[in-house]
MARKE-612535 format. One record per residue (C-alpha): residue in one letter; y, z, x. Coordinates in Angstrom, 2 decimals. Each point is the difference from the previous one (the first is absolute). Last residue first. Layout:
N
residu = A c2 = Y c3 = Z c1 = X
...
This chain:
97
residu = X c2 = 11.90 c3 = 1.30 c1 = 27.60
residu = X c2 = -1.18 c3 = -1.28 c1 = -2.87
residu = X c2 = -3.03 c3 = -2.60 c1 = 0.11
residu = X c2 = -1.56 c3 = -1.74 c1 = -2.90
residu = X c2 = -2.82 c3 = -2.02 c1 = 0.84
residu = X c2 = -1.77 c3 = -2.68 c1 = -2.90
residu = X c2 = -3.60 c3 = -0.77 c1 = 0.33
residu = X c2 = -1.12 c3 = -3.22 c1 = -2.45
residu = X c2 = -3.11 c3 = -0.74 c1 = -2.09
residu = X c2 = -3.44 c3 = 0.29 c1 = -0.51
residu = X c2 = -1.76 c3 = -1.12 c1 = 3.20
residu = X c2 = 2.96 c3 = 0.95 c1 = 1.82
residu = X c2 = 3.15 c3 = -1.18 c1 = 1.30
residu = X c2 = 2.44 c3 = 1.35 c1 = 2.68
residu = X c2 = 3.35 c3 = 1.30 c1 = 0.48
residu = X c2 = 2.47 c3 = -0.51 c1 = -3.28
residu = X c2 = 3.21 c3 = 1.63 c1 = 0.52
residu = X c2 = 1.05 c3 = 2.84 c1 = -2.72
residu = X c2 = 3.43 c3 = 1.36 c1 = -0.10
residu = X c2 = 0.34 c3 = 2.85 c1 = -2.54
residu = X c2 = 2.10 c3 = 0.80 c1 = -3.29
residu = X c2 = -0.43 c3 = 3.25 c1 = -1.66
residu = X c2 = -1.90 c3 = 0.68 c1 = -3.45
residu = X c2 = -1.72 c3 = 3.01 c1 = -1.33
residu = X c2 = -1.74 c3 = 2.15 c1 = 3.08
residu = X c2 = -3.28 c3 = 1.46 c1 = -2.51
residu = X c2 = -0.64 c3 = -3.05 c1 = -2.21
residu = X c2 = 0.81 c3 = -3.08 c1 = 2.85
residu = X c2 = 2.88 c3 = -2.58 c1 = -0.45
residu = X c2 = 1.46 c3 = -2.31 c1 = 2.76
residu = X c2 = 2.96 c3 = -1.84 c1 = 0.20
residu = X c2 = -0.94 c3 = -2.75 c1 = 2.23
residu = X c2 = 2.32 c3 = -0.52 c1 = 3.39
residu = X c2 = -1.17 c3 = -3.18 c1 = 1.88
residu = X c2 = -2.49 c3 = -1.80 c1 = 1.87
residu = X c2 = -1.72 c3 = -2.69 c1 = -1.78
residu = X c2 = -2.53 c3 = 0.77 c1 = -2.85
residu = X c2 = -3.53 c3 = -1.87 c1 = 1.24
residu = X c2 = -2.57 c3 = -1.69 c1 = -2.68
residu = X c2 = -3.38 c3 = 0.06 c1 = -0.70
residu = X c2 = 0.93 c3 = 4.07 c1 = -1.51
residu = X c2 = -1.69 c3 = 3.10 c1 = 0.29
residu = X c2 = 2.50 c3 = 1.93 c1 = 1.73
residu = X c2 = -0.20 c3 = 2.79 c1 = 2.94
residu = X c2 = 2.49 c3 = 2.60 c1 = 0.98
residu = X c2 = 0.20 c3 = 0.83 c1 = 3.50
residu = X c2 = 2.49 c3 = 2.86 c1 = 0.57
residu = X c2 = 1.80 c3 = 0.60 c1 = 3.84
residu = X c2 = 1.43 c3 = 2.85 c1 = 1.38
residu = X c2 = 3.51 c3 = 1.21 c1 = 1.63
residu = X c2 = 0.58 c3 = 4.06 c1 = 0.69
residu = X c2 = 3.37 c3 = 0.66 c1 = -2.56
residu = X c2 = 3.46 c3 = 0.96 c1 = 0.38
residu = X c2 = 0.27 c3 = -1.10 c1 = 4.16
residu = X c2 = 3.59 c3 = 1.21 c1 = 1.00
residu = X c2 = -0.82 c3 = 0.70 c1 = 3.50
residu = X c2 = -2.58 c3 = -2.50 c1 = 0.47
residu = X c2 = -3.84 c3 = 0.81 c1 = 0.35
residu = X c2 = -2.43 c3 = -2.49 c1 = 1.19
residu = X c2 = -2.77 c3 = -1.81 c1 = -1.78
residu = X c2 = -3.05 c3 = -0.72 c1 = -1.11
residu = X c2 = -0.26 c3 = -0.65 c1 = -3.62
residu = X c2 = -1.58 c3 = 2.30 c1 = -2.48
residu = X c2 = -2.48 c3 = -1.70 c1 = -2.79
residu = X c2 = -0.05 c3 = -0.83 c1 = -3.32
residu = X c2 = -3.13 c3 = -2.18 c1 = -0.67
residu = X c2 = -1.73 c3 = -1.40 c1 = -3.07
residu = X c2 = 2.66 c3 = -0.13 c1 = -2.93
residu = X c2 = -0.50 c3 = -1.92 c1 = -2.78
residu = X c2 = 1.98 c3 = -3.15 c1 = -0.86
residu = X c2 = 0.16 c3 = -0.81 c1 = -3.88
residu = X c2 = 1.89 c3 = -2.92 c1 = -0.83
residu = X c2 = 2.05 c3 = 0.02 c1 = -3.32
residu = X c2 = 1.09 c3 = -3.44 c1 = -1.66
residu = X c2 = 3.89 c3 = -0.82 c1 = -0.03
residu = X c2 = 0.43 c3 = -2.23 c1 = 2.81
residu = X c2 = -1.68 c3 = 3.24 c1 = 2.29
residu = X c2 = 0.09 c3 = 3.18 c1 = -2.09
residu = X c2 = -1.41 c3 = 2.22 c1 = 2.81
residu = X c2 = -2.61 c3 = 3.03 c1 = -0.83
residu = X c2 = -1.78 c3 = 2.43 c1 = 2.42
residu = X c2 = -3.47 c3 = 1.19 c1 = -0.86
residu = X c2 = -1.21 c3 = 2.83 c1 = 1.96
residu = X c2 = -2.65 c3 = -0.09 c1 = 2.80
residu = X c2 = 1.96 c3 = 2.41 c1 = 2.57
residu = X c2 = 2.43 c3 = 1.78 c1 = -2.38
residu = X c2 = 0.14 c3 = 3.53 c1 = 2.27
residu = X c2 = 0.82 c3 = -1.51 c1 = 2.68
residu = X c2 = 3.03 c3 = -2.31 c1 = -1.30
residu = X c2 = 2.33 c3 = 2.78 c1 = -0.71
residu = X c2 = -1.45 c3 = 2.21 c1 = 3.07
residu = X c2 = 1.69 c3 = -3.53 c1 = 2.12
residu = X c2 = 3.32 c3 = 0.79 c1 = -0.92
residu = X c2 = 2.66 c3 = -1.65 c1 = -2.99
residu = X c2 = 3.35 c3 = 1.26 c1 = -0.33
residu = X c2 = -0.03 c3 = 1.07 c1 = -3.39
residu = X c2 = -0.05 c3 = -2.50 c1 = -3.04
């Protein structure tokens, strides 16, 4: 997997994500991916932003690295942190900076 940017995620708004979490998938779908504010550093390869992903589940993941599986980007590994609940299920932020 390339090094990933924020056009990768923009243009999947809405689409299904899949996690094998204790060997069942989870589908996540992606609502937000968003640019961070920030400031540039010399050396800076990428502008930071943030992806919400939302899960229909009545129970949180914990924090950690999921590998994570979607039709057009194949798989890659990313850090999700859960950050509120909903109605239907859970939010989940990745951030890469």
């Amino acid at each position: 997997m390339p090094f990933l940017q924020l056009s990768d995620f923009a243009a999947r708004l809405n689409d299904t994500f899949r996690v094998t979490i204790e060997g069942q998938d989870a589908v996540f779908t992606l609502v937000e991916a968003t640019p961070m504010p920030h400031h540039p550093v010399a050396g800076m390869v990428r502008e930071p932003f943030s992806l919400l992903f939302h899960h229909e589940a009545a129970v949180v993941f914990p924090q950690r690295i999921y590998p994570m599986r979607n039709d057009g980007m194949g798989e890659f590994g990313i850090f999700l942190v859960p950050i509120a609940r909903d109605r239907s299920g859970f939010i989940y932020q990745a951030v890469f900076n």
